[in-house]
C-alpha positions in Angstrom: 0.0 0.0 0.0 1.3 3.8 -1.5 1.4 6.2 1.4 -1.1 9.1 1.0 1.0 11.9 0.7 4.4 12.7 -0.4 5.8 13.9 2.7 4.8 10.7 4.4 7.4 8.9 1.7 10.3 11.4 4.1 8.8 9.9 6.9 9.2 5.9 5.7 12.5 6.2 4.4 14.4 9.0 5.8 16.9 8.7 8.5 16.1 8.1 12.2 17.6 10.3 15.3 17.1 11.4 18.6 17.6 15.7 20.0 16.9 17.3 23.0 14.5 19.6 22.8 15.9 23.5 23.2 14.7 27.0 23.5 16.1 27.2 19.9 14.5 24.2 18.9 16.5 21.2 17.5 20.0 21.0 16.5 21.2 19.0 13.5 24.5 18.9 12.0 25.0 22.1 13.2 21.2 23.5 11.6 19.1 24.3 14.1 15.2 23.5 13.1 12.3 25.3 15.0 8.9 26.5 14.4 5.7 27.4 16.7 4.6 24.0 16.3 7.5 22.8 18.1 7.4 25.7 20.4 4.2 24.6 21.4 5.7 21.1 21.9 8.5 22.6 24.1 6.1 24.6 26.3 3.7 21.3 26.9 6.3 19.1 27.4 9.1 21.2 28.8 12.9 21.7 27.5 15.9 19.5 27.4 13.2 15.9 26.8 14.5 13.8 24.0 12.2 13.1 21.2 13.0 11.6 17.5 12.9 12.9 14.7 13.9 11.9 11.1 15.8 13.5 8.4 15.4 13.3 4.5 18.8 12.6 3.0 17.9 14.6 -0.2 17.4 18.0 2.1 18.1 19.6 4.8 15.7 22.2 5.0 13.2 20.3 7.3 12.6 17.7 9.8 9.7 15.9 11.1 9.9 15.8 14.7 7.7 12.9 16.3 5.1 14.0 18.7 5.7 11.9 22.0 2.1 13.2 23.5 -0.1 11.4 20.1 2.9 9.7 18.3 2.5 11.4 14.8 5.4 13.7 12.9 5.0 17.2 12.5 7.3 19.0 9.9 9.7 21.2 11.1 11.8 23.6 8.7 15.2 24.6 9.1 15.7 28.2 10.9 17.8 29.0 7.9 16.3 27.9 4.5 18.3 29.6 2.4 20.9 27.6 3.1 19.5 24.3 4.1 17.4 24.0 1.4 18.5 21.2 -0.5 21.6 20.6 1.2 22.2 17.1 1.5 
């Protein structure tokens, strides 16, 4: 069975890892990923708690962060897209 939606594809087969959650969000290879989605996460569930989150090989400009309070993945982009953007 296809997924849905494309962005669920990123989800299957991109790269699995764990961050601490920060006021400045999540750091990745030196990018740091934050939105108020994940703010909100950060305020509910409170800083420095480790949650997964997985990476697309093909780009850098986003993550999707797994929710630990319903267990789905939330998008996150990149604080600097410009840059990120593609960057594999």
């Amino acid at each position: 069975r296809y997924p849905a939606f494309s962005q669920a594809l990123d989800v299957i087969l991109g790269l699995r890892n764990t961050g601490t959650l920060q006021n400045e969000g999540i750091q990745f290879l030196g990018l740091h990923y934050a939105d108020p989605g994940l703010q909100e996460l950060v305020d509910d569930i409170g800083k420095k708690r480790e949650v997964e989150f997985i990476v697309s090989p093909e780009n850098l400009g986003y993550i999707h962060v797994k929710d630990p309070r319903n267990g789905e993945y939330m998008r996150v982009n990149c604080s600097r897209p410009d840059y990120a953007h593609g960057l594999t």
